[in-house]
C-alpha positions in Angstrom: 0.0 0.0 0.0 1.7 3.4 -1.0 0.1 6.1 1.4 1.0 9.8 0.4 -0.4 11.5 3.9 -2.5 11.1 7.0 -5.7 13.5 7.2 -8.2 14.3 10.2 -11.7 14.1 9.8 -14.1 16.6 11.5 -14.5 14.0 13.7 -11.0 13.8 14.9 -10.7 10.4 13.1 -7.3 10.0 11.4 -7.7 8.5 7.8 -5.6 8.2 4.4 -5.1 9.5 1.6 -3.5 7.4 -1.2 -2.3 8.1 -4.6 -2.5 4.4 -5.1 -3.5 1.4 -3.2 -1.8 -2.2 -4.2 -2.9 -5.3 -2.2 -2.7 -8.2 -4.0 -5.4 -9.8 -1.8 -7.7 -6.8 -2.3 -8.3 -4.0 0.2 -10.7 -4.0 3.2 -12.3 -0.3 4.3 -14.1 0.5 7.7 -16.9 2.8 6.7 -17.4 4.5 3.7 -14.6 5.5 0.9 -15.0 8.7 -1.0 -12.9 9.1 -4.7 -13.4 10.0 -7.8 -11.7 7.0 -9.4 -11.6 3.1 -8.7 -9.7 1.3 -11.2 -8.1 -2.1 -11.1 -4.6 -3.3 -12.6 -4.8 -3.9 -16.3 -6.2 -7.2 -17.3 -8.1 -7.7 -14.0 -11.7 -6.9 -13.3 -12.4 -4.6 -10.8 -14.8 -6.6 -8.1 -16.6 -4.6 -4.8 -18.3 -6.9 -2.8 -19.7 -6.5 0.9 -20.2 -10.3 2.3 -22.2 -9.5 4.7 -23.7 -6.3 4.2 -25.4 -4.2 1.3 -23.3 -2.0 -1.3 -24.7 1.9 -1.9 -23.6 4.1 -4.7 -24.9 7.4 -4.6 -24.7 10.1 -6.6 -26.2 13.3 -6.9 -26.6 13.3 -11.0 -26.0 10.0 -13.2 -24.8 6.8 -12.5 -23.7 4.8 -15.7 -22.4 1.3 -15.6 -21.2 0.2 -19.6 -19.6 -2.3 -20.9 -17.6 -1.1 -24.2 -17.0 -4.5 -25.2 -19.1 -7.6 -22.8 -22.0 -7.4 -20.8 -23.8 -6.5 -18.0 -25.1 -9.2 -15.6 -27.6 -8.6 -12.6 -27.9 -11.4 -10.4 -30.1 -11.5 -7.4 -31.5 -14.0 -4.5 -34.5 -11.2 -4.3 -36.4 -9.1 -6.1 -35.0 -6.6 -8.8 -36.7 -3.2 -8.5 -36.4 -0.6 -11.4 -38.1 2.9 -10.7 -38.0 6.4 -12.1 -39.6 9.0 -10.5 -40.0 11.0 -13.4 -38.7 9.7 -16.6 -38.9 6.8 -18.5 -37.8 3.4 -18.7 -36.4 1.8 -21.2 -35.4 -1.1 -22.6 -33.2 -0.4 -26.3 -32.2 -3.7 -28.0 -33.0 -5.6 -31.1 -34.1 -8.6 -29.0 -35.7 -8.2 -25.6 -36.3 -11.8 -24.0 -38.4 -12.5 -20.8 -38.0 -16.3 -20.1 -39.0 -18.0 -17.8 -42.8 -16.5 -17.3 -46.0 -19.2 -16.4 -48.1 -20.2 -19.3 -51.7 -20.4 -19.3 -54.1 -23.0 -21.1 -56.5 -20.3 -21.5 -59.3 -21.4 -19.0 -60.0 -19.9 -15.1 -59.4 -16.0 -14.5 -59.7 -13.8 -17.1 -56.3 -12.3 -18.5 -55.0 -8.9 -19.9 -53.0 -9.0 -23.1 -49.4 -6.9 -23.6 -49.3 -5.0 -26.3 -46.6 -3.2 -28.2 -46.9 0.6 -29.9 -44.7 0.6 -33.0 -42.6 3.6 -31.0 -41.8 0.6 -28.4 -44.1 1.7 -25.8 -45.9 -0.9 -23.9 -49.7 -0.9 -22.9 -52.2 -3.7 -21.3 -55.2 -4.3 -23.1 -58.6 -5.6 -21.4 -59.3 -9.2 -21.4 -62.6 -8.2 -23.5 -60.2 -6.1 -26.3 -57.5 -7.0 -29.0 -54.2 -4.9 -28.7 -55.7 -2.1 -30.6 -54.6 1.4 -29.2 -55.9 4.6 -29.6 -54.4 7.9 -30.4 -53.4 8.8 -26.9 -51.7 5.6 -26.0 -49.3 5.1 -28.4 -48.1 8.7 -29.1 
């Protein structure tokens, strides 16, 4: 670990601040880290991981995650919750897959029917109605 100087917190809590951290085994934090850059050595993946507890990034604008040239896995034990206040979401891809859904033999409770605007945008149509969409929906 190369540590460039010492600083004191408001708190009166000594800390560090390093130009660059190298730990073959990884490095463990107490409490929270604040940079503007976490990179790993070339031709490693960068991994953060809390065993035992939850992981928060925050920020007050964007958040991007990208992968120039793989992809982007989410894996959970729970649920997945996607939100926006008040944009959109959306979904931009030539294929967009949802496996793994129950099928139905058609008898028992009635069912609504997903339907697709040409613009992308989805809508639910009654179980009495074909996907047919006025004006207002699919503008």
């Amino acid at each position: 670990m190369f540590i460039t100087q010492f600083v004191k917190t408001l708190q009166g809590i000594w800390v560090y601040h390093a130009e660059y951290v190298h730990d073959d085994g990884g490095s463990v934090f107490e409490g929270a880290i604040q940079t503007a850059l976490v990179r790993p050595e070339p031709d490693t993946p960068l991994r953060l991981e809390s065993p035992t507890r939850s992981v928060s990034i925050d920020a007050a604008q964007d958040i991007e995650l990208m992968a120039a040239a793989g992809e982007v896995r989410i894996n959970t034990l729970l649920d997945i919750a996607i939100s926006s206040k008040q944009g959109e979401i959306r979904l931009e891809s030539a294929n967009i897959f949802m496996e793994g859904q129950p099928r139905s033999a058609g008898r028992g409770a009635p069912q609504l029917q997903l339907c697709v605007c040409h613009s992308g945008r989805l809508f639910v149509a009654t179980q009495s109605a074909d996907c047919r969409a006025d004006r207002n929906i699919c503008q």
